[in-house]
N, C-alpha and C positions, 0 to 999 in steps of 0.2 A: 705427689705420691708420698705413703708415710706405711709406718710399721706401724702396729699391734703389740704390742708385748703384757704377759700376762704371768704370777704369779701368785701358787696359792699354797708354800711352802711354810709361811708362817702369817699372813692373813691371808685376805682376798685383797689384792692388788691387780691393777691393770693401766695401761697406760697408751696413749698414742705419740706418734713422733716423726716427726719430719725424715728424709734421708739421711738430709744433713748432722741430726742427732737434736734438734729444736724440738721442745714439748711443745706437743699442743695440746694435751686434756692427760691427766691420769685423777685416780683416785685408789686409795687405800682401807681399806674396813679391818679392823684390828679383828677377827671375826675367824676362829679356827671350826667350827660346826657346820656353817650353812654354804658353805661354797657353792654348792651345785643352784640350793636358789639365789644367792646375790651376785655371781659372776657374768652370765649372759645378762640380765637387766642392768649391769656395771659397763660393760663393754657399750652397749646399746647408746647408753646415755653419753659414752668417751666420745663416741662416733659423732652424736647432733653434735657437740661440744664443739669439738675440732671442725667440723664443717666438709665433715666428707663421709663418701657410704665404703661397706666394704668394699667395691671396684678397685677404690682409688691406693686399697692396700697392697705391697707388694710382695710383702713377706710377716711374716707372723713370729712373736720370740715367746718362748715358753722354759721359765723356771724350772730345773729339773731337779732342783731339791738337793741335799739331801732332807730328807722330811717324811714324817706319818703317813701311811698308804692311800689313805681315804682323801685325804685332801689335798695332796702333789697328784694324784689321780685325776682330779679332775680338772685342774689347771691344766694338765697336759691332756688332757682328753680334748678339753676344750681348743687347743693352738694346732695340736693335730687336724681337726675335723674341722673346721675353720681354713685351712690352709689347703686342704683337699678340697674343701666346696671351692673355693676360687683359686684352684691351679696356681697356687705359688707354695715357695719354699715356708717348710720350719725352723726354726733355728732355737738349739738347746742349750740353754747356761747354765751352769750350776748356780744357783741361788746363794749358795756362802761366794764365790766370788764377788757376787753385787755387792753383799756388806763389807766386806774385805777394802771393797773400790771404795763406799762411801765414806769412811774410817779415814780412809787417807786423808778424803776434802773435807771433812767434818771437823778431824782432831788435830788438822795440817802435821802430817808427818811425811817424813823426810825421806828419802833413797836411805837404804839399810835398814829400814825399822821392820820389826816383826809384828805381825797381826796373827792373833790366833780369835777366829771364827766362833762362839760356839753357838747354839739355837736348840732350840725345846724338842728332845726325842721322847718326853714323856717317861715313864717307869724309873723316875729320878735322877735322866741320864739326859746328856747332849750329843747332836750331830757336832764335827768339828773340822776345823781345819786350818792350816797354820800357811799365811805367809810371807813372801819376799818382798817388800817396796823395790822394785828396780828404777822406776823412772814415777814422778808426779803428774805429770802430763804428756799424754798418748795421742792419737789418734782419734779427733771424736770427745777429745776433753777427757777421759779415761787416764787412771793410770796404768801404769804396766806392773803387772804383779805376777811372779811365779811364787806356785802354789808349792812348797817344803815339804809338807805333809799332810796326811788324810786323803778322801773323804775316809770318818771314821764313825763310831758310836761309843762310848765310855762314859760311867757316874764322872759328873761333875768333880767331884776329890780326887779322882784319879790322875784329872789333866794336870800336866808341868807348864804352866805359862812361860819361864826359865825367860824372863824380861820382857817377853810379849804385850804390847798391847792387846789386852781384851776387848771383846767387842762380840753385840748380837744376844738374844732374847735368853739364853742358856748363861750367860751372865749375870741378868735382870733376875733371875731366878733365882740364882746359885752366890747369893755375892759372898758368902762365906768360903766360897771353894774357889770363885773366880770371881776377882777385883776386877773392873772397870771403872773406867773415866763415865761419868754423870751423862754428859752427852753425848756417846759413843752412838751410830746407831743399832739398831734392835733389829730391825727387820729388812728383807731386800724392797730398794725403790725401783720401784718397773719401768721408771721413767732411765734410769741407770745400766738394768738390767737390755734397757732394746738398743743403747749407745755400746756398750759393751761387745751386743752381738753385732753390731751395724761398723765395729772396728774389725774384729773378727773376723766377718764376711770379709771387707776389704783386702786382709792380709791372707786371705785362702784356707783358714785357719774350718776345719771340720769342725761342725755342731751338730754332734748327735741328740737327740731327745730323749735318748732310752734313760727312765728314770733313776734316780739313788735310792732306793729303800734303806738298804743297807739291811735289815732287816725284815723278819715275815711277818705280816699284818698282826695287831692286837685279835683282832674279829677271825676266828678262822672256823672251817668245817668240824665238828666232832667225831672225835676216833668212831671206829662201829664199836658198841656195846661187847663186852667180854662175857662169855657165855657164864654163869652161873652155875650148872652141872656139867660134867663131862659128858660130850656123846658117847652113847653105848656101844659097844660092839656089834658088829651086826653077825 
């Protein structure tokens, strides 16, 4: 039996995984436009990989961002509607905690160290989130991390790192505003992100999927037209 997990916060990622927290297939597309066509043809191919059909899945993990409307949309569209065709659970992680976890195994740091999140909110700003190492190693190979502060949205100059290690795509971006280590990672791995949820589950821990916007879509309806002349009196 194995999980699905799926994120498209900052690319299109997806991955499959044992119960136990063992990969057996993911893959990654640095890729913020085409979600909708690269994800089911991504998932499809995870599936032959690992050697098993949707049946054999038992539960589904879906990235909840924080991230851009259009394309956290459809990751979570996708792990929704996925998980209602075959009568099993969702399960929602916030996408800055996967980088958060990775940073730890990445850049080995230590119990006490601060992580602060940030990733591409576009209009010159970052999602962000700051935080706690409690433990290196968790349940599932995870660390144990409480979250200090955020989810938020703020220009990159704005953020206080105040000792934090930096870390994630709004760094890559911003290095003048926010210093990062070289090999910090950028983006969440799915393959992370379904160990994560698959601790979670265990310890009874609620994963809702309801997304992070944080904010209202770039793309929105137009006002109605503002009339030109006053109506007349009748």
């Amino acid at each position: 039996m194995a999980v699905l997990s799926i994120d498209t916060s900052a690319a299109v990622a997806a991955a499959v995984v044992r119960e136990d927290g063992a990969r057996l297939a993911s893959a990654v597309v640095p890729e913020q436009r085409r979600h909708a066509e690269l994800l089911a043809p991504m998932v499809a191919d995870l599936l032959l990989e690992a050697s098993i059909t949707p049946a054999d899945l038992t539960a589904v993990v879906g990235g909840t961002g924080p991230a851009p409307f259009t394309g956290l949309r459809v990751g979570l569209v996708t792990a929704r509607t996925t998980a209602l065709a075959l009568g099993i659970p969702v399960l929602g992680v916030p996408s800055l905690d996967a980088v958060a976890a990775q940073a730890v195994a990445d850049l080995g740091l230590l119990p006490d160290a601060e992580v602060l999140v940030a990733t591409d909110a576009r209009r010159r700003q970052v999602y962000w989130a700051r935080y706690s190492v409690l433990s290196t190693a968790a349940a599932y190979g995870v660390p144990d991390l409480r979250r200090t502060d955020g989810f938020d949205v703020a220009a990159a100059a704005d953020l206080r790192t105040d000792g934090a290690t930096v870390v994630g795509q709004g760094a890559a971006l911003y290095p003048d505003a926010l210093r990062a280590p070289e090999d910090g990672p950028q983006t969440p791995d799915p393959v992370l992100l379904a160990r994560i949820a698959l601790a979670r589950r265990a310890a009874g821990v609620e994963q809702p999927t309801e997304p992070l916007y944080l904010r209202r879509p770039d793309v929105q309806v137009p006002a109605p037209r503002k009339r030109a002349v006053p109506a007349e009196n009748p």
